[in-house]
N, C-alpha and C positions, 0 to 999 in steps of 0.2 A: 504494500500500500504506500508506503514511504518511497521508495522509488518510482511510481507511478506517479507521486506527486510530485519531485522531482524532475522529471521527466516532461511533466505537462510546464512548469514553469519555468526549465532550460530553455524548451523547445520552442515557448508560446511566439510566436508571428515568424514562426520560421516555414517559407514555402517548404521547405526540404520534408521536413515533420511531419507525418500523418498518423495520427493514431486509430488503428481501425476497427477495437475493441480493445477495454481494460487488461487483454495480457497480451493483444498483437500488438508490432506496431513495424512502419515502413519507413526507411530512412533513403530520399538522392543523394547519391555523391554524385559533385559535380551541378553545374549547370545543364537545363533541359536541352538547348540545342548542342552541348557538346557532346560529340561521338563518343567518349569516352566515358560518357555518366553510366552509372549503376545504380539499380535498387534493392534494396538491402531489404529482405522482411523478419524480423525477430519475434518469436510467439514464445510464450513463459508458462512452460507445464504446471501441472499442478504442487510439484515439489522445487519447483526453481526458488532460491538460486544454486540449493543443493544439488540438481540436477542441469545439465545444461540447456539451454532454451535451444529451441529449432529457431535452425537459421535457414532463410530460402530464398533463392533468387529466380524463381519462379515468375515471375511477372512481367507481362506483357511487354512493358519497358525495356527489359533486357532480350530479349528477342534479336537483337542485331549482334550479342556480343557469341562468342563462339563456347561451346560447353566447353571446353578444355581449358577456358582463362575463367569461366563460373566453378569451376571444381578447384582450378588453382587458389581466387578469392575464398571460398566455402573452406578450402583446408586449414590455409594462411589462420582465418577468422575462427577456426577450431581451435588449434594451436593458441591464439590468446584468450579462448573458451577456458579451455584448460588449467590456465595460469590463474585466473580468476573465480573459479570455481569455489562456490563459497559466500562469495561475495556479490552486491548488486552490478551489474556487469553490461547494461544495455547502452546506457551513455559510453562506456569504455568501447566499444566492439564499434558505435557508427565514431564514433573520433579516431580511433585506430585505421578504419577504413577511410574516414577522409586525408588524414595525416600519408596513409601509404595508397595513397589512387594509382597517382602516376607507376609504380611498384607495378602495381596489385593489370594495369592495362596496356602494359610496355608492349605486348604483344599484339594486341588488337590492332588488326588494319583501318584507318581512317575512311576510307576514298568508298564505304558499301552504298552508302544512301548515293553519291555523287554520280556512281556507274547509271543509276534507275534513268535520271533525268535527262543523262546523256542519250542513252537511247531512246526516249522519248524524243527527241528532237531529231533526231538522225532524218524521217522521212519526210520534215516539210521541206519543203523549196526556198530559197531566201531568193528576195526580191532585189535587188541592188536599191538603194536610196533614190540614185542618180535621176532613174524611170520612175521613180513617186515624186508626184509637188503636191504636194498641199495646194485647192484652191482656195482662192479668199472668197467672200461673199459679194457677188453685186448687187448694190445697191441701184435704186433707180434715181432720178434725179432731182424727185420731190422728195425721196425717200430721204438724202444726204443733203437737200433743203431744209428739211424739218428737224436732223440731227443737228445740223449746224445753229440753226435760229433756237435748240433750247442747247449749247453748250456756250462758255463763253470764248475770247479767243486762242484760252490754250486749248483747248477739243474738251472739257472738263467739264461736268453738268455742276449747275449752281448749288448750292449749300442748302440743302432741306427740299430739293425736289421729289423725294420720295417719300417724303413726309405725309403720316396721316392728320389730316385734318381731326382734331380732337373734339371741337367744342362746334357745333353747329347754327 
């Protein structure tokens, strides 16, 4: 109970932070659009902290990262399970994990999402610039009559022409 209150008051206006019931909770490492972020989710059995909490990186989020670098993280993050065992240990495990990111994702390739959009593009056609103009609007010559007689001589409309009439 004490480290859940702990926990709510570390974490409070932290986007990273979700609590997703009283003994789960999910931690980002990392910023959202960076390739390299992870989510961390810790669940606290019924005998925690004597017992070690499940740790999972099951979630959606992690889907680009490779199981060979989430097994790597999962071990890493056992190993200081271990050391802590005992003790309240949830704040220790997502600080550990932010503190060794870069560590923890040396291996991950950058470039998965970039390949997608690449080929997306691959079948349109590019138009050269050169063959587009822009055209401008013509006007007729009442038309650039009547702009002209409500701007004044910079081309500028006067001060409060768009003004609602208030009081009738």
């Amino acid at each position: 109970q004490m480290e859940l209150e702990a926990l709510r008051s570390i974490y409070e206006g932290d986007v990273c932070f979700r609590e997703l019931s009283p003994v789960s909770f999910q931690y980002r490492i990392g910023e959202s659009g960076d390739p390299k972020a992870f989510l961390i989710e810790v669940s606290w059995p019924e005998t925690y902290p004597q017992t070690a909490p499940v740790i999972s990186m099951d979630a959606f989020f992690n889907n680009t990262i490779s199981s060979a670098i989430k097994r790597s993280i999962l071990d890493k993050l056992m190993v200081e399970v271990e050391a802590n065992l005992g003790t309240a240990m949830t704040y220790t495990l997502f600080e550990y994990a932010k503190d060794n990111k870069e560590v923890f994702m040396e291996n991950q390739p950058v470039n998965t999402v970039t390949s997608v959009s690449n080929s997306i593009a691959v079948g349109t056609p590019d138009v050269p610039a050169s063959k587009k103009k822009d055209k401008k609007e013509q006007l007729s010559k009442t038309q650039k009559r009547k702009l002209a007689d409500k701007t004044d001589n910079k081309g500028e409309l006067p001060r409060g022409w768009n003004w609602v009439d208030v009081i009738k």
